[in-house]
N, C-alpha and C positions, 0 to 999 in steps of 0.2 A: 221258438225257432231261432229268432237270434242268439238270445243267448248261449243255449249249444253249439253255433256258430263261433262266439266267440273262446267260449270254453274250448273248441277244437283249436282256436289262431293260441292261444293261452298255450297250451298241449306245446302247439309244432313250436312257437318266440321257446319256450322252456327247454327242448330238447334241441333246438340250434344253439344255444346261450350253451349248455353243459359242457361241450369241450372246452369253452372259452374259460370255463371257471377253473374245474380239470389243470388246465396250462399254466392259470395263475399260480394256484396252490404249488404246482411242479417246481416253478420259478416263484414261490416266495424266498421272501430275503430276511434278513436278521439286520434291525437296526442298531450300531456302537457310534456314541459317540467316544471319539477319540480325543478330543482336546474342546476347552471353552475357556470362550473370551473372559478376562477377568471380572466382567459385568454380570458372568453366569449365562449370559448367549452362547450355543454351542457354536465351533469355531470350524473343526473337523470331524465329518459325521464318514460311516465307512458301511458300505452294508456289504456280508457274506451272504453266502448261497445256505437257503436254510438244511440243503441236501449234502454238500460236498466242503461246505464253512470256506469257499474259493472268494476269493473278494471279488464280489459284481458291480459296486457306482461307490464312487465317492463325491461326498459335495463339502465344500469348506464356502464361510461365512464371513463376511465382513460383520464387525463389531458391532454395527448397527441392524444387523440380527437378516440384511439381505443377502440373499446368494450372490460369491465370488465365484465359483464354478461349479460345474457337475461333470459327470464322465463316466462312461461304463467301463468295466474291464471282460476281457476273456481269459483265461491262463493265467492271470495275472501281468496282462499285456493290453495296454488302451485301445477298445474296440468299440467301435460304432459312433455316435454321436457325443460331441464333447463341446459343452456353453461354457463362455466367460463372459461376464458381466462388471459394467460399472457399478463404483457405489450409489451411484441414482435410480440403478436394477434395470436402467437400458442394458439391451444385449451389445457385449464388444466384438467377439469373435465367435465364430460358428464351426466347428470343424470335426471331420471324419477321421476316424484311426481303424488300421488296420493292422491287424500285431504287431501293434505298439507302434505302428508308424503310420504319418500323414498317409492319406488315400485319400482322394476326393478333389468334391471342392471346397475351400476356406473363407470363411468370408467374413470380412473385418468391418465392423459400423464406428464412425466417431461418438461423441457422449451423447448428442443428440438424434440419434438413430439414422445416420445417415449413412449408408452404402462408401465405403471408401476405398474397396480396395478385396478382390479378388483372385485366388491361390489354387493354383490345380497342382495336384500331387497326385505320383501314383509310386508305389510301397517306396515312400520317404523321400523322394525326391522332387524336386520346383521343378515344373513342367512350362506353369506360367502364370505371371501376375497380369493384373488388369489395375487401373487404377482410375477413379473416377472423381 
């Protein structure tokens, strides 16, 4: 009895997960790197849509092999979430685009992770800083 029980929970987890995979696959991406550090560390990595070849994120590298930034695109215009990081791989800056302009909030850390300084935009223009 239990374990038809679980074999049923098996069943239903399998058929909720399917569209989740479904989605992935629709939105897989195609990895290029574009350029590497003279060490052979890639430097600028670029990935397209594996359906439409539209550039979806790019992420470029500092030479000691940590992320300098990442960033989604849409249209070929900066959309959604966009990191920028020290070379010690603290986060520096945090911020929203929406085609291709600031939207949101921004929010800027010193090398130590500390909160320094907060940015409301909305489509590309300072609405208001904070500074802490």
């Amino acid at each position: 009895m239990k374990i038809a029980f679980l074999v049923n929970i098996l069943k239903i987890l399998i058929f909720l997960c399917l569209p989740f995979q479904l989605l992935a696959q629709d939105n897989a991406l195609n990895r290029q790197v574009m350029r590497s550090h003279p060490n052979g560390k890639d430097h600028v990595v670029l990935y397209f849509d594996a359906k439409t070849n539209e550039l979806a994120k790019e992420e470029v590298y500092f030479v000691n092999g940590k992320i300098e930034w990442s960033g989604y695109y849409k249209k070929n215009l900066e959309s959604g979430l966009w990191k920028f990081y020290y070379s010690n791989g603290n986060l520096k800056i945090q911020e929203t685009y929406l085609n291709g302009k600031e939207h949101g909030v921004s929010t800027e850390y010193d090398e130590s992770g500390k909160k320094v300084k907060e940015s409301y935009w909305k489509n590309g223009k300072l609405l208001k800083e904070l500074s802490y």
